[in-house]
N, C-alpha and C positions, 0 to 999 in steps of 0.2 A: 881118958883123953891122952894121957902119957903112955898108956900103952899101943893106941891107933900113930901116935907120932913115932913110936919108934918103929911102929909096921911098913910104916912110909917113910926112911928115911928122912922125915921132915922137920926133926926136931933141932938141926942148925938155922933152918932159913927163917924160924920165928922173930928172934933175936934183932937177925940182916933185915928186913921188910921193917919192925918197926923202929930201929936205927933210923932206916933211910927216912922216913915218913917223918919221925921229931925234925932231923936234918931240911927236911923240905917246909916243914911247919912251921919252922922257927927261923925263915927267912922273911927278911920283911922287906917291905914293896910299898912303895907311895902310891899306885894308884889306887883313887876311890870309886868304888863304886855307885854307879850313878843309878840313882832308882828310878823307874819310869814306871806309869802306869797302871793295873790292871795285869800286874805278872806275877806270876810265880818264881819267891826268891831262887836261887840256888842255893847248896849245901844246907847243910841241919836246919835252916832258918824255912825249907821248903817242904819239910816232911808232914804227910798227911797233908796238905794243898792238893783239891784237886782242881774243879773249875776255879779260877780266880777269885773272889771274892768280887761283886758290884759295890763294897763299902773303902770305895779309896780316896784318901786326901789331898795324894799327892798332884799337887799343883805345875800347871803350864807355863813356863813364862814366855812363851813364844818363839823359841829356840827348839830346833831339831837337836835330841840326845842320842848319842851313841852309847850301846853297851857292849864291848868286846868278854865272851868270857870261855871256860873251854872247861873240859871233861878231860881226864886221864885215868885209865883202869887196867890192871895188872899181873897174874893170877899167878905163884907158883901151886902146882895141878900136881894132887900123885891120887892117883886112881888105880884101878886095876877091872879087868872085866873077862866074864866066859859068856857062853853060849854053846848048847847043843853041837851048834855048825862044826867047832873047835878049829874055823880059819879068821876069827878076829887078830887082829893085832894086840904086841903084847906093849902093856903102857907102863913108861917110867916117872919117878919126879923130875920135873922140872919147870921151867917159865913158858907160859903161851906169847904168843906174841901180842905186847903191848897196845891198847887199844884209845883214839885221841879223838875227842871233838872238838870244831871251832862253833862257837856260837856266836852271831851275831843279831843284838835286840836293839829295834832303832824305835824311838819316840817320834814320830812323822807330824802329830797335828794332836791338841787337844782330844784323848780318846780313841787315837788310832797309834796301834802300835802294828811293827814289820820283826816276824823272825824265821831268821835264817840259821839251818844247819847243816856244819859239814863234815862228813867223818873223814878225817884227816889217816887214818890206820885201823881196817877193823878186819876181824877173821876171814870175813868172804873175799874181801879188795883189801889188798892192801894197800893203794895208789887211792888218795883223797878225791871225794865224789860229793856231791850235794846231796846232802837225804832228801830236803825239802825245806818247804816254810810256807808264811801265811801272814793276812793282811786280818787285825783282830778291831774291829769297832764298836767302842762301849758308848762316844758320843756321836751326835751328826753337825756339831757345831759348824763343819768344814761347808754345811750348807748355808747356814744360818746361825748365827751362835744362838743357841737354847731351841734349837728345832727337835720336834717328839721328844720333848726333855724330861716327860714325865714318861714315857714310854719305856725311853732308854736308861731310863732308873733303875732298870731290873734287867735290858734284854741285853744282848750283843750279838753280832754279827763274826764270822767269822769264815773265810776266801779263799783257796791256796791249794798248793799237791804237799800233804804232808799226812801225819796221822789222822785218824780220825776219831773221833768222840765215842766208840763202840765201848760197853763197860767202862770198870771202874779201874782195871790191873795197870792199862798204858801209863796213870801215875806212877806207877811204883816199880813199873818193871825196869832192867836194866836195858836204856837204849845205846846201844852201842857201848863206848866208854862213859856213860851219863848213869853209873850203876849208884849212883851216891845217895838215891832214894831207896834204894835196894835192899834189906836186910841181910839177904841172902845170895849167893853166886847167881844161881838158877835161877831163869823164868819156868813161865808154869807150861807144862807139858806141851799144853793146845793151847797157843803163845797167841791171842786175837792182838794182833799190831799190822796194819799195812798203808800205805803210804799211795793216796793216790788221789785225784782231783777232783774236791769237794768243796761244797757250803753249806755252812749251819748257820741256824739261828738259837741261842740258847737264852731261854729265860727262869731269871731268880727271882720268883718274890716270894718275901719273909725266907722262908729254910726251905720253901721249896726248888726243884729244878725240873725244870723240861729243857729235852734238846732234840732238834728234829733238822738230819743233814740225808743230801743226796750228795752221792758221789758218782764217777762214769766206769767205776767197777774194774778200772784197770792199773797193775801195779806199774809195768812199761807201756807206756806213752807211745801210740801209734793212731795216725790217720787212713793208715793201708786197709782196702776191705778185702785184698784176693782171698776168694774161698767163703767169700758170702759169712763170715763169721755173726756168730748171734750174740750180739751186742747190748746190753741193757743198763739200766739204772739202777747202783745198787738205794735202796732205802733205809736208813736206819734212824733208831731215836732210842730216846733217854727218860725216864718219869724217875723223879728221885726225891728225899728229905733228908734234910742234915740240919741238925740243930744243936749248938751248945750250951748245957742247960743248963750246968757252972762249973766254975771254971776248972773240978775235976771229969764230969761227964759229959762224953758227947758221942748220940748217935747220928750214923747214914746209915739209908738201906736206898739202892736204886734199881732197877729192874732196868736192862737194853735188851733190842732186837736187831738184826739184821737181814736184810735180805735181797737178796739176787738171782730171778730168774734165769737169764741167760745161760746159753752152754761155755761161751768164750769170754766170759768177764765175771768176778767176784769169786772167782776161787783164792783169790789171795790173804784171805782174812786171817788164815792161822798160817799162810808163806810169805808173806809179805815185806820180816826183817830181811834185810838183805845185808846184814852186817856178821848173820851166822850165828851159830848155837853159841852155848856158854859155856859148854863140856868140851874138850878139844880131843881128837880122836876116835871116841866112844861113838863104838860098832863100827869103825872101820876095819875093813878085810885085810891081811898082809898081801894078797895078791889086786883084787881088786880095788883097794882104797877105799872110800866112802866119801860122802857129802859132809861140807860145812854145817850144814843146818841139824845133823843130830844133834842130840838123842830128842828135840822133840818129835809131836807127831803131827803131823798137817793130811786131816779126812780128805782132801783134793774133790770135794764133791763137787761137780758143774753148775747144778742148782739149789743153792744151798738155805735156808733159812738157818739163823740160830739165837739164842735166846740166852739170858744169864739174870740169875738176882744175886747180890752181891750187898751183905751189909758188912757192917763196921761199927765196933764199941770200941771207944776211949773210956779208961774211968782210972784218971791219975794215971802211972806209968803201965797203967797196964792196958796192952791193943788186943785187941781178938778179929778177925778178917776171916770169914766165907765167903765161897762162893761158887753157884750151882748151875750149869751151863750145859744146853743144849742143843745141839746142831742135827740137821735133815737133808736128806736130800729128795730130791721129788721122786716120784713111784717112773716116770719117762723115765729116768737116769738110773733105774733099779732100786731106788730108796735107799736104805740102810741110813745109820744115825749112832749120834757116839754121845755120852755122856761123860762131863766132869765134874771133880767135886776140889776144890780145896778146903782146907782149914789150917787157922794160923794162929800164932799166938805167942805176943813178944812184952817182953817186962824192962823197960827204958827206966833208968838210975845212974844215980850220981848228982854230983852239984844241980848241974844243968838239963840233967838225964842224956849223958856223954854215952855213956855203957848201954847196951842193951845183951839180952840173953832171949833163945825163941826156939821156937819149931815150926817144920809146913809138913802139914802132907799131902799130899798132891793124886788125884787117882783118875784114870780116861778109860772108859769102857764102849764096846757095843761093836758091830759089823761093818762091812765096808759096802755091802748091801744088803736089799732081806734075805737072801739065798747064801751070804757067806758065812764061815765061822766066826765065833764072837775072840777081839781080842781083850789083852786089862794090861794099861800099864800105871806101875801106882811109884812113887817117890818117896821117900824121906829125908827132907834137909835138919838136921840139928845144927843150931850154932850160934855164934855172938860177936858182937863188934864194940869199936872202941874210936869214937869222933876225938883228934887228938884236937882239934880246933875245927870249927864250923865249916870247914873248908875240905877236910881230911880225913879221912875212914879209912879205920882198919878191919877184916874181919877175917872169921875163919869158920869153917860150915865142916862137918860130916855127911857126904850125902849118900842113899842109897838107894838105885832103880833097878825094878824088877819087872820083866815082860811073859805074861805068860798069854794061852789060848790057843786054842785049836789054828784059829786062823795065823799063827806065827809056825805052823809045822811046815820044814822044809825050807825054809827060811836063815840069812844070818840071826834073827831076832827070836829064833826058838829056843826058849830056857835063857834068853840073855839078858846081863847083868851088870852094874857096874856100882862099886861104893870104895868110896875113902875121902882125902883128906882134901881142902881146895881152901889155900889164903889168897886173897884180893887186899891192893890196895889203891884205895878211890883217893881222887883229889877233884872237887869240882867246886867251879866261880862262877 
């Protein structure tokens, strides 16, 4: 590690980042936070939460709550990268531009909670935009108090243009500045998050999970048909089990699907962030530039099916995360199909299990149709973080992408490459 720090000129800014972090941590602030609901806390108190839990005690008193809360994330970046092409640009260390969310969570009625998000600063916009939100119903008292009250012991409702319930990663990955569930800089290659206007219904009983939502398969919002565009519903759902068996061990495994025939809707499932990559630069051209949303990869298939099983073992401080994923596109559209795989695996210690230490590795295979050449792009992140307070993450990754295959000949992306050094620092409430 002391030798990758001084490859990257980065071994003053270690020091500067967690300076500034104690400095921010260790100011103190009266407001409290108000707990509502059927939510998922923020910082350390949210890790490994995915769907909400149905077992909450928190009580109504008949007063509408407000919870104001926000995300801040931060990266000084030293990478470096080649390719074949030899017209990438050459990259230095320094700071990306700082990335902010507002969050607002509002307690509306016994059982109905409203949340609102806004990215106030993020790679693709820098000018604050509304990601989205959603209207989440665990009771219907607002009909009757104790209406299907045995129903809604288990089910919930949930309304809104915002992410959608597709897999297990949307917990963990970094959204926007909201990286603070994150272990690591990167999301994963074929990044499934998109943002668009759905309803689910999701039901719990005992450790089981089913969720089964439709969405209108589009990430921008339009009424206009010129051009007779083909239009449809995207469909997806959820079969899962999680169960804590004590209170060192706990498994999930769930299996999702999604799918969308149409030609002009549901291609957004792996383009869907619009807040931009996580790697800043990587595979931009010196003369052409490049796109925000490198270095992941998004198949852009028109009709696309895709599938993923995805477990998770707890046992004490140690996490282990796979997960195996499949996408299609129809034989009209040429077919072709890509495969991914992760594997993870993180060891949390200390008093509270503050510290953690981990590895991903990350791998996307297969054509862009059945007639193209096959591409492979694989990852390695090594690295560890340090919660200076529940609120506060520090970490620091090693990562290293490698693209190879025929179908990258001729290409900026032939033989293309990037690894080194990337500190973040999260603050999220």
């Amino acid at each position: 590690m002391k030798a990758l720090l001084k490859h990257r000129n980065l071994g003053g800014i270690v020091p500067l980042l967690l300076v500034a972090l104690l400095v921010i941590s260790g100011t103190s602030y009266a407001q409290e936070v108000r707990k509502l609901q059927y939510q998922r806390p923020a910082g350390w108190y949210g890790l490994n939460i995915y769907e909400p839990s149905k077992d909450d005690d928190t009580e109504w008193n008949g007063k509408i709550k407000v919870q104001v809360g926000g995300d801040f994330a931060i990266q000084f970046q030293g990478l470096s990268q080649e390719s074949a092409s030899g017209t990438l640009s050459d990259l230095g260390g320094n700071f990306n531009l700082p990335t902010a969310n507002l969050n607002l969570n509002v307690q509306l009625h016994d059982g109905v909670l409203m949340h609102l998000r806004t990215y106030l600063s993020a790679r693709h916009h820098e000018e604050a935009w509304v990601k989205g939100g959603f209207i989440q119903i665990d009771k219907l008292d607002f009909i009757k108090e104790g209406f299907a009250e045995s129903f809604m012991d288990v089910a919930r409702f949930t309304v809104g243009l915002d992410e959608i319930n597709y897999g297990d990663n949307h917990f963990q990955r970094s959204d926007n500045a909201r990286a603070i569930y994150n272990p690591f800089v990167g999301n994963y290659i074929m990044d499934a998050f998109t943002t668009e206007a759905f309803g689910e219904v999701t039901l719990m009983p005992n450790n089981f999970l089913v969720v089964l939502g439709v969405s209108n398969g589009k990430l921008n919002q339009s009424v206009i048909t010129d051009g007779d565009p083909d239009n449809k519903l995207s469909i997806y759902g959820k079969l899962g089990f999680d169960k804590q068996f004590n209170d060192d061990l706990r498994f999930r495994v769930t299996g999702s699907v999604y799918s969308n025939q149409g030609t002009s809707t549901g291609t957004y499932l792996y383009g869907g962030d619009r807040g931009g990559g996580r790697y800043y630069g990587v595979f931009w051209e010196m003369e052409d530039g490049g796109s925000d949303f490198e270095p992941r990869f998004n198949p852009r298939f028109r009709q696309l099916t895709s599938w993923q099983i995805a477990p998770f073992l707890q046992y004490g401080g140690l996490e282990v995360r796979a997960m195996y994923e499949n996408i299609g596109n129809s034989d009209d559209q040429g077919g072709g199909s890509f495969d991914q795989f992760v594997g993870e695996v993180l060891y949390r210690f200390g008093s509270w299990d503050q510290l953690y230490i981990g590895g991903r590795y990350n791998t996307v295979s297969g054509s862009q149709t059945q007639d193209s050449d096959e591409i492979e792009i694989n990852r390695l992140n090594i690295g560890g973080g340090w919660f200076l307070t529940k609120n506060v993450l520090a970490k620091i990754e090693y990562v290293n992408q490698n693209n190879k295959g025929d179908g990258y000949v001729g290409t900026k992306y032939e033989d293309g490459s990037f690894d080194g050094i990337v500190i973040e620092a999260v603050i999220g409430f």
